[in-house]
N, C-alpha and C positions, 0 to 999 in steps of 0.2 A: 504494500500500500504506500501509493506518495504521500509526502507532508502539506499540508494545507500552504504553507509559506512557497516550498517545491511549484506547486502548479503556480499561485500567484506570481511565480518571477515567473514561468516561463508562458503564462498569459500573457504579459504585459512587458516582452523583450522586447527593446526599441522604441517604448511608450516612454515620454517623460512624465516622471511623475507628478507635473504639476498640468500636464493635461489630463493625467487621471483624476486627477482632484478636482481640476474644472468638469469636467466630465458626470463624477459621482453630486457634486452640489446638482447642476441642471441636471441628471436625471430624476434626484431625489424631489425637485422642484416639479417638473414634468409631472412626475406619479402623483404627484398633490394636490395640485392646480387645474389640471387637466382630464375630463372626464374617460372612460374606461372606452366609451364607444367613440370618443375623438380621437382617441389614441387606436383604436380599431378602422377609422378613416385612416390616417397616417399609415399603419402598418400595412393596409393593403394597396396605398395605392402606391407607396413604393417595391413592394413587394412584386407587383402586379406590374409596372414601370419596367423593372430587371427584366422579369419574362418577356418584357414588349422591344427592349430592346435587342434580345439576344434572337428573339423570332427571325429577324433579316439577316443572321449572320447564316452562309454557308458552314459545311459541319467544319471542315481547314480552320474558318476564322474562330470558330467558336471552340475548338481545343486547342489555340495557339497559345502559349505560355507567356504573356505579357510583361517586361516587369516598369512596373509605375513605382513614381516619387511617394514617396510615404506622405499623405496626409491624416489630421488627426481622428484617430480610432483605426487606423490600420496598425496591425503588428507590422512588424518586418519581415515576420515567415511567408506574409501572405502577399507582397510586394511582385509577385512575382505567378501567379494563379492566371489560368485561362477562364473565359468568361461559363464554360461549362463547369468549370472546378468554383467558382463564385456561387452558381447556382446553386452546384452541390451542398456547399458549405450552407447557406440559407435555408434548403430542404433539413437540414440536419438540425442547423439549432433552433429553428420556426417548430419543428416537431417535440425536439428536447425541449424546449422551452413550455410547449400547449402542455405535455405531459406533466410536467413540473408544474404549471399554475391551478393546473386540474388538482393533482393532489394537494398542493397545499392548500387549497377549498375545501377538498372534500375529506382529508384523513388526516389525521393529527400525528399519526405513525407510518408517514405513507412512504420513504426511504429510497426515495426516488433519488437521484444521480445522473451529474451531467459531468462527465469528464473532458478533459481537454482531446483525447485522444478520439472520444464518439462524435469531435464536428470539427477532425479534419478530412478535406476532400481529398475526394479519389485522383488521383493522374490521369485516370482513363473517362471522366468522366463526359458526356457522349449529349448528345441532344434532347434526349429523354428527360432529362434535367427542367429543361421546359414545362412539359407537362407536372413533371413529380411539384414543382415549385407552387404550379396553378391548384394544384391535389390538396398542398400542405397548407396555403393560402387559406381555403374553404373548408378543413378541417379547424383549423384553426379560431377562425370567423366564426364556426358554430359553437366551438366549447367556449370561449370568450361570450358569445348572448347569451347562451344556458347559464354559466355563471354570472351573469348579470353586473354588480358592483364591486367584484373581486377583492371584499375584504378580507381580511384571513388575518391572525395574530400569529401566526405560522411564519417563520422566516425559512430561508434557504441561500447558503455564500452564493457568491457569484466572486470570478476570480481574482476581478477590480477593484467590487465595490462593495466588497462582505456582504452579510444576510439580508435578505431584500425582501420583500413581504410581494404579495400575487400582485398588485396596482406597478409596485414596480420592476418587477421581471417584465409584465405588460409593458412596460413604458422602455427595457430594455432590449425586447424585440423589435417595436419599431423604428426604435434607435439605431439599431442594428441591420436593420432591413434600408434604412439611407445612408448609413454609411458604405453597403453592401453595392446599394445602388450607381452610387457614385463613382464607387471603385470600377464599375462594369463602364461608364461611362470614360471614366479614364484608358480605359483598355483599350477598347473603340477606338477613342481618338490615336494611339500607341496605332492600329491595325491600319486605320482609313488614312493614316498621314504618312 
């Protein structure tokens, strides 16, 4: 078993850590201020953006291994990802993530686990990605309205920004889904230039 400290450095290699800390204030702000189904806008329509943009890539463009300038909330592992390995990684933790907000709604012993190692993407990762993403999107979409205002006294670490309660793992998904975004747009522009 790794150390709790272990994953957080190697989450957050090549992060400084005073964007973390800008980072964790505005998400914790986000989860507070901003409603559950706002933040349910935001998550899908970037979410839904990714798939739209990778739609016009031939499959060549779409497993080409990009690598872009680090902007903030990218590691530096992932500086270097094709736009199908981007998708991947969003199928992965959009899924990890719904799993994780489900239980901590719904089980008070529910021992759920998100490792670093279960949302990194595949190398081979293919066009199908596409669809898995639109799949993960609308799975997602539905357990977020069943659970309605996503309170929970339940926390769960996250690798950044320690125990986070379900509003704001909520809010760290669509957070994650624009910075995901944006990476895919940087790539693009890497391919089309």
């Amino acid at each position: 078993m790794t150390d709790a400290r272990d994953d957080l450095d190697a989450a957050s290699a090549g992060i400084p850590w005073h964007e973390r800390r800008a980072a964790d204030l505005g998400l914790r702000l986000y989860a507070s201020f901003v409603s559950p189904a706002a933040i349910l806008r935001a998550f899908r329509r970037d979410a839904l953006q990714a798939r739209t943009l990778a739609q016009g890539l031939s499959e060549e463009q779409g497993r080409a291994r990009v690598r872009i300038v680090r902007f903030p909330g990218i590691e530096e592992s992932s500086r270097d990802w094709s736009v199908y390995m981007t998708l991947d990684h969003l199928v992965m933790v959009n899924t990890a993530v719904m799993v994780l907000i489900h239980a901590i709604c719904t089980d008070h012993n529910h021992g759920a686990e998100i490792g670093l190692e279960d949302v990194r993407p595949h190398d081979d990762a293919g066009p199908d990605r596409i669809v898995a993403l639109e799949a993960a999107v609308e799975r997602y979409t539905d357990v977020i309205q069943r659970l309605g205002t996503l309170r929970s006294r339940e926390r769960h670490p996250h690798p950044w920004f320690g125990p986070l309660n379900a509003r704001q793992w909520h809010a760290v998904a669509a957070i994650h889904n624009r910075t995901h975004r944006a990476q895919i747009e940087k790539i693009l522009r890497r391919i089309q230039s």
